[in-house]
Residue frames relative to the residue before (quaternion, step in Angstrom):
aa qw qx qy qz dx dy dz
X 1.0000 0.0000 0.0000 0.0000 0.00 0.00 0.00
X 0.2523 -0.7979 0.4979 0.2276 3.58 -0.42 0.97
X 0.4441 -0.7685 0.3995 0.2294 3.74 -0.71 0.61
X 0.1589 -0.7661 0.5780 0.2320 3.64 0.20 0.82
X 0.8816 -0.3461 0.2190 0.2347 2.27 -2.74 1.13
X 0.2557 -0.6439 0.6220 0.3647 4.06 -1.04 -0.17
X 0.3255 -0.5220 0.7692 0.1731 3.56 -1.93 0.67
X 0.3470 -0.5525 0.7390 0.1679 2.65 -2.61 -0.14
X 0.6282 -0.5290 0.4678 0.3267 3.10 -1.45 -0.03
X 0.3032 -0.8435 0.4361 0.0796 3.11 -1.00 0.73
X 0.6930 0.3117 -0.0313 0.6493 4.17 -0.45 -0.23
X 0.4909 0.6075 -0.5556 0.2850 4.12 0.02 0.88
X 0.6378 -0.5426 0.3754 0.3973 3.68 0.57 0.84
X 0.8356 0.0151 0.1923 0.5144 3.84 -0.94 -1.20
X 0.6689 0.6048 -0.2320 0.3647 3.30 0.83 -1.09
X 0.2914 0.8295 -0.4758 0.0224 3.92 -0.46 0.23
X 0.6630 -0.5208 0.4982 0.2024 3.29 -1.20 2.21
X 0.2928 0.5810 -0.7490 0.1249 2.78 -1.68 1.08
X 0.5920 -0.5629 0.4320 0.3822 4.03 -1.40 1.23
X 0.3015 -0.6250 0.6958 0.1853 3.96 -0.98 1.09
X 0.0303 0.6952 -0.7121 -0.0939 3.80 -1.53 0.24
X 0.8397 -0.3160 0.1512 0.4149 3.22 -1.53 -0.36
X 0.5671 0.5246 -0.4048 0.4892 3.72 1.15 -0.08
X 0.6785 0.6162 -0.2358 0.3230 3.66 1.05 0.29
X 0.3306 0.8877 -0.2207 0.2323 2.59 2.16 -0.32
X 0.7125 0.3290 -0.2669 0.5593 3.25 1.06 -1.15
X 0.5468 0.6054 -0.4002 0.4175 3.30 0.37 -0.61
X 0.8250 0.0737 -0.1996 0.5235 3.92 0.12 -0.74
X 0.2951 0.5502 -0.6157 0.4808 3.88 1.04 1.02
X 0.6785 -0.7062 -0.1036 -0.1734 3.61 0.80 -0.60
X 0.6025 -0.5455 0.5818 0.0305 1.74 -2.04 2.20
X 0.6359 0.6906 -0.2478 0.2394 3.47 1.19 -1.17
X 0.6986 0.4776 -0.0751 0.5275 2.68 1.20 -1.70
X 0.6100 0.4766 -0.3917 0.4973 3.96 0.93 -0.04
X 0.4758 0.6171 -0.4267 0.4590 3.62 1.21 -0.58
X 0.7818 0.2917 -0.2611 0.4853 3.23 0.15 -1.82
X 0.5255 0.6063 -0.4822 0.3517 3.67 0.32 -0.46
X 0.7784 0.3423 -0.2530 0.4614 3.43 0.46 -1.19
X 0.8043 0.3967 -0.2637 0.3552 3.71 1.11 -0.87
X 0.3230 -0.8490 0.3497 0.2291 3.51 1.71 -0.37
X 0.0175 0.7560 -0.6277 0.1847 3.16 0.78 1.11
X 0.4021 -0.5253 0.5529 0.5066 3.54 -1.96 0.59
X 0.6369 0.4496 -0.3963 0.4850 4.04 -0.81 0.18
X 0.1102 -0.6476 0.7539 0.0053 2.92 -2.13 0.77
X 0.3877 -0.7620 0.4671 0.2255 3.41 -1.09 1.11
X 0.0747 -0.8567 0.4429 0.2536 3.80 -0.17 0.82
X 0.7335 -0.3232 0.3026 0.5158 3.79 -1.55 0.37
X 0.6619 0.3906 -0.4582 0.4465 3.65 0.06 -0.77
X 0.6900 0.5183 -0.3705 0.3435 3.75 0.08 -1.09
X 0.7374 0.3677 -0.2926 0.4852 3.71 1.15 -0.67
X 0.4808 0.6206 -0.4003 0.4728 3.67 1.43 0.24
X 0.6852 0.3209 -0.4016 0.5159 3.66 1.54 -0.27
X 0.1475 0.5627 -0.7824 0.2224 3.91 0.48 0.31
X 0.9077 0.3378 -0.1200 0.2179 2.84 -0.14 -2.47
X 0.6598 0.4329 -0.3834 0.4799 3.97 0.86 -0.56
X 0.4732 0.6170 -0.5556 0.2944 3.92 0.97 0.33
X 0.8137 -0.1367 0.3326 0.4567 3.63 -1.55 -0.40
X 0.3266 -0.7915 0.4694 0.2156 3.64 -0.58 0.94
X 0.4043 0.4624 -0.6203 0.4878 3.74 1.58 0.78
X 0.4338 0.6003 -0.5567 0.3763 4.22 0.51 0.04
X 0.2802 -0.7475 0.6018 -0.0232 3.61 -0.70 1.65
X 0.4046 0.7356 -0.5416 0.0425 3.62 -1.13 0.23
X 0.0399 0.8443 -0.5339 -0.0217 3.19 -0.99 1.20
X 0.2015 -0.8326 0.4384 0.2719 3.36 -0.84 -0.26
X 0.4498 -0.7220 0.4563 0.2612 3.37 -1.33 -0.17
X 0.1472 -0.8307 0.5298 0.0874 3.83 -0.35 1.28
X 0.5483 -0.5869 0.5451 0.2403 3.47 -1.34 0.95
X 0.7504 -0.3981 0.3188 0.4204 3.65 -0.94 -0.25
X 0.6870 0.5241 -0.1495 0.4805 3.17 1.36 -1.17
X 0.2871 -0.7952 0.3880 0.3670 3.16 1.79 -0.27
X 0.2396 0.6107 -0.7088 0.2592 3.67 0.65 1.40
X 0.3456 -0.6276 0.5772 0.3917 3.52 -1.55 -0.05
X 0.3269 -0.7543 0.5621 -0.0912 3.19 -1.19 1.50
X 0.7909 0.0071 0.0008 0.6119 3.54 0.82 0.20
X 0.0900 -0.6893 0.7050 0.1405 3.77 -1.58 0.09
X 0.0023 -0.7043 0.6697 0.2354 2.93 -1.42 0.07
X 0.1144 -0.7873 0.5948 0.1153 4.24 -0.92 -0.27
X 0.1382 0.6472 -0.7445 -0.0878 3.56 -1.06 0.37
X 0.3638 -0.5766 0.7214 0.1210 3.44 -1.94 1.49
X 0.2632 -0.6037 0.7168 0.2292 3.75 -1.26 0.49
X 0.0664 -0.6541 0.7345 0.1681 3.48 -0.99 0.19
X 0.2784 -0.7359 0.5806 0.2093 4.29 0.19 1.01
X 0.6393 0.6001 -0.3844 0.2887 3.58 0.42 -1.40
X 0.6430 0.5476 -0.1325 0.5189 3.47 1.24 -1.95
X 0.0242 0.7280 -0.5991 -0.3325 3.31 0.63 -1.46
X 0.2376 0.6338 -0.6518 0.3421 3.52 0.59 1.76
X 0.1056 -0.7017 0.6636 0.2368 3.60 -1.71 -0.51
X 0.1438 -0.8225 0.5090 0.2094 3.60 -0.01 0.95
X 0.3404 -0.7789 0.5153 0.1092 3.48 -0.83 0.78
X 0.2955 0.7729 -0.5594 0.0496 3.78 -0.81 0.66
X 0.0245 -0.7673 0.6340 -0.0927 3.32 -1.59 0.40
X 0.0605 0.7770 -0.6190 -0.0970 3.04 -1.79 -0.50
X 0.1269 -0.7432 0.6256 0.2004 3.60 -0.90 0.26
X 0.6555 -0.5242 0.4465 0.3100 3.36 -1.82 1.35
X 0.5216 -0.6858 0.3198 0.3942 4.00 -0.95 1.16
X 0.5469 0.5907 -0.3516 0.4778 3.50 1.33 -1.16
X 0.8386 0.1669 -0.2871 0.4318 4.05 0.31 0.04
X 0.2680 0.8259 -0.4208 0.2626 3.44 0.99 1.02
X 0.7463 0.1942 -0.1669 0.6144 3.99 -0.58 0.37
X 0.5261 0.6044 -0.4412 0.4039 2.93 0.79 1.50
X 0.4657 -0.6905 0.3350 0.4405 3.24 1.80 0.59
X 0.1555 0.7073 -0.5700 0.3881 4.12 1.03 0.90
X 0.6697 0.4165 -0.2443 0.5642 3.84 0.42 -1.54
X 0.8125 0.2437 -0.3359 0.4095 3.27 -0.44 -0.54
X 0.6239 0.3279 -0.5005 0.5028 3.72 0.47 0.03
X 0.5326 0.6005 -0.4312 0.4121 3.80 0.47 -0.19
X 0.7431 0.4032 -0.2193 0.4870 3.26 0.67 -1.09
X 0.5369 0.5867 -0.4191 0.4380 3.71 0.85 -0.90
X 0.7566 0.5075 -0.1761 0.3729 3.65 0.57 -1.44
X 0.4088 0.6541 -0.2849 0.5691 3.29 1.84 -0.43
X 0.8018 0.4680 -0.1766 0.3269 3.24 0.22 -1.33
X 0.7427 0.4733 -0.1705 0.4420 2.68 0.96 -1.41
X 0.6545 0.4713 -0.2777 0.5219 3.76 1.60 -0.60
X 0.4477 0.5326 -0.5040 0.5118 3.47 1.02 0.77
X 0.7268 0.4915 -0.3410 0.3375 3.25 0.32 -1.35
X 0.6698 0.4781 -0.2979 0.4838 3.58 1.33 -0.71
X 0.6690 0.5224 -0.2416 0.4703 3.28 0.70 -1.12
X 0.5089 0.6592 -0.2727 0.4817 4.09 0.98 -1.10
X 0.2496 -0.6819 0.6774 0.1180 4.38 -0.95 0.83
X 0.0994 -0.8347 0.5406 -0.0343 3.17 -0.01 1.60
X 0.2732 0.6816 -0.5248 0.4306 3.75 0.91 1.39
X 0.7176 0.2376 0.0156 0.6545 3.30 1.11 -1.18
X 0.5095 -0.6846 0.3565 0.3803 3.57 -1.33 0.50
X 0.2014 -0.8077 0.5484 0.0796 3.77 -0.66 0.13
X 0.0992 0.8056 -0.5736 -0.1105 3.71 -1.48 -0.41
X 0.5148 -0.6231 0.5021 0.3077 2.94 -1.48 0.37
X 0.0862 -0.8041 0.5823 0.0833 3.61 -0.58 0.60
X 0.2004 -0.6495 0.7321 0.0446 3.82 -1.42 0.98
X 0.1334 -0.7527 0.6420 0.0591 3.49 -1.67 0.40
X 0.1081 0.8132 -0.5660 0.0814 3.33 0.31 1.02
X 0.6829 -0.4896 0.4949 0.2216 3.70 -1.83 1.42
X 0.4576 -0.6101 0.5153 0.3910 3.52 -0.87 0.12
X 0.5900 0.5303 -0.3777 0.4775 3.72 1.22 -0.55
X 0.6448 0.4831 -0.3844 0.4506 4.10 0.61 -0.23
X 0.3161 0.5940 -0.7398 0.0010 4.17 0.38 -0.13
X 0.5531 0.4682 -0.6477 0.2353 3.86 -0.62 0.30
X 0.6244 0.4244 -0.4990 0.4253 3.40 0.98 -0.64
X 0.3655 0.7653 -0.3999 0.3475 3.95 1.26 -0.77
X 0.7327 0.5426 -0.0805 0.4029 3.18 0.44 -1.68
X 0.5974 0.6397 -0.1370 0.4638 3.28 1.21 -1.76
X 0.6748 0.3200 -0.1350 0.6512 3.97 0.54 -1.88
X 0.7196 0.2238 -0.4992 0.4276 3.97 -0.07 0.38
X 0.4714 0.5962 -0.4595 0.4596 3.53 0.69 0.21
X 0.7077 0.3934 -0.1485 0.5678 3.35 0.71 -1.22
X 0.7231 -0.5190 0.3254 0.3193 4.17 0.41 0.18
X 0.5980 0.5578 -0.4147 0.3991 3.85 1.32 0.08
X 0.1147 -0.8084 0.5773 0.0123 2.88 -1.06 0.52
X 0.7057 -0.5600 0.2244 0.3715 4.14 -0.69 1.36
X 0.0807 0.7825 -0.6145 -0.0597 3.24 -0.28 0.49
X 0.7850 -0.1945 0.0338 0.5872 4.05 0.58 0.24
X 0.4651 -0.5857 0.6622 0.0455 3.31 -1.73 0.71
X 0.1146 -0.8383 0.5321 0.0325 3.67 -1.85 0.73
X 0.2351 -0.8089 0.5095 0.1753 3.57 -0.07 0.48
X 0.3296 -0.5865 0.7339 0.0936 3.52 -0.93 1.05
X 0.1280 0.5714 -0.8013 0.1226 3.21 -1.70 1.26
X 0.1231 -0.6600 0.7347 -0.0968 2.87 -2.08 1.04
X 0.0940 -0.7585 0.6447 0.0163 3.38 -0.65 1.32
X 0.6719 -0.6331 0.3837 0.0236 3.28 -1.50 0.75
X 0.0969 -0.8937 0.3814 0.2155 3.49 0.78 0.94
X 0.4679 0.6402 -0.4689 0.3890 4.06 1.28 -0.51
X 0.8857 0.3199 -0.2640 0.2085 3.69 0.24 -0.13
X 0.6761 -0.5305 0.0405 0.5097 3.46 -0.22 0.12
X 0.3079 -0.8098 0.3897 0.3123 3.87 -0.86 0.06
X 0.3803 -0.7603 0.3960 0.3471 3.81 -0.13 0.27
X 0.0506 -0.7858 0.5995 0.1435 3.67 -0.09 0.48
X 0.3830 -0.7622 0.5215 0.0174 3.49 -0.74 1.53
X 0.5638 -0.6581 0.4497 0.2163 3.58 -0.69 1.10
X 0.1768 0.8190 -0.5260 -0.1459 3.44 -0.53 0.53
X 0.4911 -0.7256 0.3134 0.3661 3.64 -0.95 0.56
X 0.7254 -0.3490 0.4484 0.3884 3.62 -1.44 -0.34
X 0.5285 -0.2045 -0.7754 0.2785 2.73 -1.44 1.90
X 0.2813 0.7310 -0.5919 0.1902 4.19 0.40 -0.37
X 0.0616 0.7050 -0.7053 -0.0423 3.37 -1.55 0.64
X 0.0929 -0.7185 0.5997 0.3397 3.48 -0.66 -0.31
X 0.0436 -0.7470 0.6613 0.0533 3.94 -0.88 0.07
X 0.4629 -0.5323 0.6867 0.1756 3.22 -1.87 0.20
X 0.5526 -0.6519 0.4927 0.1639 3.12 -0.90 1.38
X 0.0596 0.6393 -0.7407 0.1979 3.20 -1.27 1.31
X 0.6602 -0.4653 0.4355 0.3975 3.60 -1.93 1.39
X 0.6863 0.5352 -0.4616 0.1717 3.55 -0.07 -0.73
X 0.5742 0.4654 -0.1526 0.6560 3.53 1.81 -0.60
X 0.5481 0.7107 -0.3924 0.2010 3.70 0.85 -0.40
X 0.6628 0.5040 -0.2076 0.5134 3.46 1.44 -0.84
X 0.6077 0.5041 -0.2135 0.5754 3.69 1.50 -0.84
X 0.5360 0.4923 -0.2875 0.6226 3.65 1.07 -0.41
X 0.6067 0.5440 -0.2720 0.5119 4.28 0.79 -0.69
X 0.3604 0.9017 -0.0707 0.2281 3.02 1.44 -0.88
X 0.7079 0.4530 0.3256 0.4332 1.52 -0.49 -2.92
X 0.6858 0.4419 -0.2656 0.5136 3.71 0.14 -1.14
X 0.8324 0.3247 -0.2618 0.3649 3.60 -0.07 -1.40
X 0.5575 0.5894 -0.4351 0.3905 3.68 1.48 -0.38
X 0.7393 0.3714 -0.2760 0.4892 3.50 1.32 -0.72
X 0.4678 0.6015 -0.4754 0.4397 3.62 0.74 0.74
X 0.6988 0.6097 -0.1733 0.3315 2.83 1.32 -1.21
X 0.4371 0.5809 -0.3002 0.6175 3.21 2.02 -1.13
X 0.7660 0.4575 -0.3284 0.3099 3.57 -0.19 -0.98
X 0.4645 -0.6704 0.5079 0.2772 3.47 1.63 -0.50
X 0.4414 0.8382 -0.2094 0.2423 3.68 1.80 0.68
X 0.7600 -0.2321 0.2614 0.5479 2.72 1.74 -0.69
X 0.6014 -0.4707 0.4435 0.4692 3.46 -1.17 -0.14
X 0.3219 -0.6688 0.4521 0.4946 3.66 0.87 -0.86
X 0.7318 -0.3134 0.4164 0.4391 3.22 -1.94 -1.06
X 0.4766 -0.5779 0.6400 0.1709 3.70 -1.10 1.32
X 0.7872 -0.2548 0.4744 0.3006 3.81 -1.21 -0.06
X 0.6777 0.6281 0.1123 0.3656 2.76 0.37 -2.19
X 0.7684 0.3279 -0.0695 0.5452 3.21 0.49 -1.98
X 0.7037 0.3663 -0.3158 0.5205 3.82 1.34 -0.48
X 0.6404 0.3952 -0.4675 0.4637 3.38 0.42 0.30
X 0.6902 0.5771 -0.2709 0.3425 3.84 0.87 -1.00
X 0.8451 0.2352 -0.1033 0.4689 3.49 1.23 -1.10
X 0.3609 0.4279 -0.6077 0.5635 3.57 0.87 1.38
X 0.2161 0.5958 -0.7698 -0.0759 3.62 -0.61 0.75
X 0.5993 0.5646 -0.4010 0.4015 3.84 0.93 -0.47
X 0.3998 0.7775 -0.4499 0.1823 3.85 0.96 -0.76
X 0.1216 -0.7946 0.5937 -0.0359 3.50 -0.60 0.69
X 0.1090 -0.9048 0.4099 0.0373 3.87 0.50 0.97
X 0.6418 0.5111 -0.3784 0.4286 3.50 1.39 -0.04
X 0.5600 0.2640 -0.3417 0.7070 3.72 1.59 -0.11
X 0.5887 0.4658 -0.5814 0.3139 3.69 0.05 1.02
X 0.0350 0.8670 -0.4924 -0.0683 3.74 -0.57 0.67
X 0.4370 -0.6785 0.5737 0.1396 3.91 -1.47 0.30
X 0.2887 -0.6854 0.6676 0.0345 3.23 -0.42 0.86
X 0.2990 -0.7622 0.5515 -0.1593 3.81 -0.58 1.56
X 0.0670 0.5358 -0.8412 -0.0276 3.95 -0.27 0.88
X 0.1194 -0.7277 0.6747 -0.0315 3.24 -1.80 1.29
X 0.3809 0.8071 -0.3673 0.2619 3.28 1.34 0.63
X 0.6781 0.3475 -0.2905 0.5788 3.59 1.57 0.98
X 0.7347 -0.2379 0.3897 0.5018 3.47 -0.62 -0.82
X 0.8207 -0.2976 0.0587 0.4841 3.00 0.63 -1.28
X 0.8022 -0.4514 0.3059 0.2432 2.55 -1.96 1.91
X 0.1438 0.7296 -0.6686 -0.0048 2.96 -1.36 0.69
X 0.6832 -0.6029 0.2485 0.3287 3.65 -1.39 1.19
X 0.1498 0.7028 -0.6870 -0.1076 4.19 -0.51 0.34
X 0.7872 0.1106 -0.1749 0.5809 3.91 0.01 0.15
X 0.1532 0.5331 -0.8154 -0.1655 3.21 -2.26 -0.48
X 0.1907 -0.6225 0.7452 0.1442 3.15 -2.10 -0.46
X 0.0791 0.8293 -0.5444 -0.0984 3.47 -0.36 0.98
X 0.3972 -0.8279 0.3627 0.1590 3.63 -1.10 0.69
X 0.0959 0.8766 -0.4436 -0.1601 3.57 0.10 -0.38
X 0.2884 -0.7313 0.5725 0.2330 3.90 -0.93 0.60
X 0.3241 -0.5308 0.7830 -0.0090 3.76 -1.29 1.87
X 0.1255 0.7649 -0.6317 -0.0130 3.23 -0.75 1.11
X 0.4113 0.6004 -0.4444 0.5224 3.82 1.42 0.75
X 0.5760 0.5224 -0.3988 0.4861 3.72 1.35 -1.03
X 0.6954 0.5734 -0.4230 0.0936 3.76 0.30 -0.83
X 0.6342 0.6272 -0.2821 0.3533 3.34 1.38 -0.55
X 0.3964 0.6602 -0.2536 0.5854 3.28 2.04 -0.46
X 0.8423 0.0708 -0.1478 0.5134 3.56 0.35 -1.23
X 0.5294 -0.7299 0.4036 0.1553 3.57 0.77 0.92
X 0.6182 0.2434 -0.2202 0.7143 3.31 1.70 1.31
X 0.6195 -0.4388 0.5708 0.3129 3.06 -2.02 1.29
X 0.3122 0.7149 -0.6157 0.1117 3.60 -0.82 0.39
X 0.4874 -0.7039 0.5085 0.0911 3.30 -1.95 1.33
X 0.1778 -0.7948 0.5612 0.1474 3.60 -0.22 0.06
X 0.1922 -0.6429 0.7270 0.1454 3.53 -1.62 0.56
X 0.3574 -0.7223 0.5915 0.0256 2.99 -1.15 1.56
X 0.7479 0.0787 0.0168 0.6590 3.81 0.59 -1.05
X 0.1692 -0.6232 0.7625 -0.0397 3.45 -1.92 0.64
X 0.5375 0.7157 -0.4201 0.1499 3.48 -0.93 0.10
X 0.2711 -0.7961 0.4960 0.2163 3.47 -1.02 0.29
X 0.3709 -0.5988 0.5734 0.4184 4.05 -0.41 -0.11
X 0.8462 -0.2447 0.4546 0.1323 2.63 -1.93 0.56
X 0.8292 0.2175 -0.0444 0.5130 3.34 -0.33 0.83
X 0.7466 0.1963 -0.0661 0.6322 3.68 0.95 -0.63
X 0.0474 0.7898 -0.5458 0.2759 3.35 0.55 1.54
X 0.3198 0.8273 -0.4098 0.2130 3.66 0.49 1.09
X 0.2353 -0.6975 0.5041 0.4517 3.83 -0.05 0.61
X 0.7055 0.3726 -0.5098 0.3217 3.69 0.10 -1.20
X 0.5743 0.5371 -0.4636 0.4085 3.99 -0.11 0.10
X 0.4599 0.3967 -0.4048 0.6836 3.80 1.18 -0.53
X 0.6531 0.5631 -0.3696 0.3461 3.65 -0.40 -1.07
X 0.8430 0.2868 -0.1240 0.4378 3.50 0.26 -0.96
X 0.5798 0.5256 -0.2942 0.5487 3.79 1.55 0.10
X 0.5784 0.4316 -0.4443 0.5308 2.87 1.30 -0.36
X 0.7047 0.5564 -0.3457 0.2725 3.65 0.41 -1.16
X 0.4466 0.7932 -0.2174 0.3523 3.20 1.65 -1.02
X 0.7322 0.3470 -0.0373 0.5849 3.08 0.72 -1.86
X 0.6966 0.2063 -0.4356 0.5316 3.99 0.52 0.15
X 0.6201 0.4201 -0.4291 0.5049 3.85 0.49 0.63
X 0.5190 0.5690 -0.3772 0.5144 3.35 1.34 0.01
X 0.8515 -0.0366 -0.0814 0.5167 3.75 0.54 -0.93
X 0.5840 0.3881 -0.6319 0.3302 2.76 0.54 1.84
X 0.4265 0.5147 -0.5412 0.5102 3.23 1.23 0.78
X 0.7262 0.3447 -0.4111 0.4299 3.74 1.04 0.40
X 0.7071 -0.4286 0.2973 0.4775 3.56 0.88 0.43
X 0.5424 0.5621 -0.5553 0.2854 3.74 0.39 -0.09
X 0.4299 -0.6993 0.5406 0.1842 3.40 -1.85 -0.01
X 0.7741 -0.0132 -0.1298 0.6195 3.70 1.41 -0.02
X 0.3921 -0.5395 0.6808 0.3028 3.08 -1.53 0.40
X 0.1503 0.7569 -0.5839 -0.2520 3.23 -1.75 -0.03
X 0.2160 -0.8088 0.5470 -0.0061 3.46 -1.23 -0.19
X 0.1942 -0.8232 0.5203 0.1182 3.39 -1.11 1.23
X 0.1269 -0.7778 0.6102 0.0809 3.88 -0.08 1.25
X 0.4037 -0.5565 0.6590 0.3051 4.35 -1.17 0.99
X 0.4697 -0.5725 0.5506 0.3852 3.57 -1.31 0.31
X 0.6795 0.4345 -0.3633 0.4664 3.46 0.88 -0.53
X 0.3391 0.6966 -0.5463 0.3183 3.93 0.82 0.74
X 0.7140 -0.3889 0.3590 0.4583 3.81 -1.27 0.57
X 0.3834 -0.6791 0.5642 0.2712 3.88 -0.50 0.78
X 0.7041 0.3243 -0.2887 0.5619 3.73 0.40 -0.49
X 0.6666 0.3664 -0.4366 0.4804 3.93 0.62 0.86
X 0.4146 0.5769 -0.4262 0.5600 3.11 1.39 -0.08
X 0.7024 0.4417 -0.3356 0.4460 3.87 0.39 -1.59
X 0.5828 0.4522 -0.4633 0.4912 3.80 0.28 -0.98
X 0.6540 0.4000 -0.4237 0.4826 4.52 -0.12 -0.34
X 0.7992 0.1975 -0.4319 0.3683 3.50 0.33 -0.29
X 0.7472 0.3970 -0.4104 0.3402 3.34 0.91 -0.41
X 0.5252 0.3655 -0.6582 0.3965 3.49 0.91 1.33
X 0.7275 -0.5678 0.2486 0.2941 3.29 0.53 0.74
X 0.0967 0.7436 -0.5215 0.4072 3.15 1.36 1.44
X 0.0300 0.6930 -0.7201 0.0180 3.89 -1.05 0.62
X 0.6001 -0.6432 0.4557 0.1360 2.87 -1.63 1.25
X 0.1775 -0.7959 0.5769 -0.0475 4.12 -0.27 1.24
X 0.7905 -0.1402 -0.0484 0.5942 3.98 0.45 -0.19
X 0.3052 -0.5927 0.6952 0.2689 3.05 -1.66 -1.18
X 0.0586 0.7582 -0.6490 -0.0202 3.91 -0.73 0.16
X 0.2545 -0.7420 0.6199 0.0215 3.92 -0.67 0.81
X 0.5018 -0.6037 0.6177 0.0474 3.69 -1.27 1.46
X 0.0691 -0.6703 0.7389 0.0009 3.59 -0.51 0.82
X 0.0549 0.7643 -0.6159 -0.1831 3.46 -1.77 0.27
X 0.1503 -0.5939 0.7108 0.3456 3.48 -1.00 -0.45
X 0.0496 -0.7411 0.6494 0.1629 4.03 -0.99 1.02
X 0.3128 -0.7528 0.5761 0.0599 3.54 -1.87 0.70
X 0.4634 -0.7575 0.4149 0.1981 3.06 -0.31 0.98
X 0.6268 -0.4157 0.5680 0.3341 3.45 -1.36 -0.36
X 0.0499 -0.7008 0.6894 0.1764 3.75 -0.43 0.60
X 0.5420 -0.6423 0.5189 0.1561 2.83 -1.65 1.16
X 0.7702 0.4480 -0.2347 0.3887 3.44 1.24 -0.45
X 0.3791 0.5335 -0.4038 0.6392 3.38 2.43 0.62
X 0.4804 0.7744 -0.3251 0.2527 3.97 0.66 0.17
């Protein structure tokens, strides 16, 4: 698929769009960091994370907007995901230059760099993630044609109290992740994406490149040992956001993935990965776990987070714009 040309925005007053790269880094680190400052999301974007805008895939768009004085005053980005044929959109503009009509040209250009950027053979969308604390941007993406396509729940469990550690039976093992399982674990992951109808999965590559946060001693494997050889039915991997803590006002661990394979659909095996991973960093000193669960996740995996004593802390809601199939790419 060849990637067409990029645009700018057009018709922003004083203000005037121009593509950010890798000399921009500090600069929209931060614009960034005033955003969240002023809006307080639970999370904080850190200098490294805006160093991959620019070292991602060169279909990875970003521009910004510059004031007269030529500060940057806003960003905007769209990520293609080709595999998905999605294009995740994000941004923000600096509060002091807000209701100035910045968002809505941000978002227009979003849109409109999906539709180009999007393999209109097959269906596709654009996709936004907006905090429960942002409904103007809410407001904004239905103005502009998106419409909800799922919802998340922020939970945060408490590490000061006790943890139940749940019995599991024979062939079951839990273990602590180690490299020797790392590529069989890759696996494992992309086989259950695949069930879900998720994607191509993780490349090699893509599993070694995007865990810089990965934390393998609160990551664990769940082991049916009922042969010779072991083979994966669960994991839980963890990873430590140490830019998020000042946001949530605690050392806290996070779970990135949950899941079980095919075939080895057991709660008490959820049960005990979870427990794992809050006996994991709190035998290192942390104070919460968290975790992001889709509302549209397995109700009875949802129930196993609260009754280890997960509690619900925000919400944040998936906008989308979907794209058909053109009949005349057929």
């Amino acid at each position: 698929m060849e990637i067409p040309a990029w645009s700018l925005p057009t018709g922003s007053g004083n203000f005037s769009w121009r593509k950010l790269g890798p000399d921009n880094v500090a600069e929209v680190g931060s614009l960034i960091h005033r955003i969240e400052e002023f809006d307080n999301p639970p999370f904080r974007t850190a200098i490294s994370e805006v160093e991959d805008f620019f070292a991602a895939p060169s279909s990875w768009r970003t521009i910004g907007a510059f004031d007269p004085e030529n500060n940057l005053v806003a960003y905007a980005q769209v990520r293609p995901r080709l595999l998905l044929n999605e294009v995740v959109c994000e941004g923000g503009v600096d509060p002091r230059y807000r209701g100035q009509g910045l968002g809505r040209a941000s978002i227009s250009w979003q849109r409109d760099q999906a539709r180009a950027l999007l393999d209109h053979s097959r269906p596709g969308r654009a996709l936004f993630y907006v905090e429960d604390i942002a409904p103007e941007l809410s407001h904004l993406l239905v103005d502009a044609g998106y419409t909800q396509t799922d919802s998340f729940v922020d939970v945060s469990r408490d590490l000061s109290g006790p943890i139940e550690i749940p019995s599991l039976a024979h062939p079951f093992q839990i273990v602590t992740w180690d490299k020797e399982l790392d590529d069989l674990l890759r696996q494992a992951v992309n086989r259950i994406l695949e069930k879900r109808k998720a994607g191509a999965g993780y490349t090699s590559e893509d599993w070694t490149t995007r865990r810089g946060a990965f934390t393998p001693n609160c990551s664990f494997v769940a082991l049916d040992k009922s042969t010779d050889r072991s083979e994966i039915a669960g994991f839980v991997l963890s990873s430590i956001y140490r830019q998020d803590w000042t946001a949530v006002g605690n050392r806290q661990g996070y779970i990135d993935l949950l899941g079980l394979l095919p075939g080895w659909e057991n709660e008490a095996i959820l049960k005990s990965l979870i427990a794992a991973v809050l006996t994991g960093f709190k035998k290192q000193g942390f104070a919460t776990v968290g975790a992001l669960l889709p509302e549209t996740a397995d109700p009875a995996t949802r129930h196993l987070f609260l009754e280890a004593g997960f509690k619900v802390i925000g919400t944040s809601t998936q906008y989308a714009i979907e794209t058909p199939a053109s009949k005349d790419s057929v």
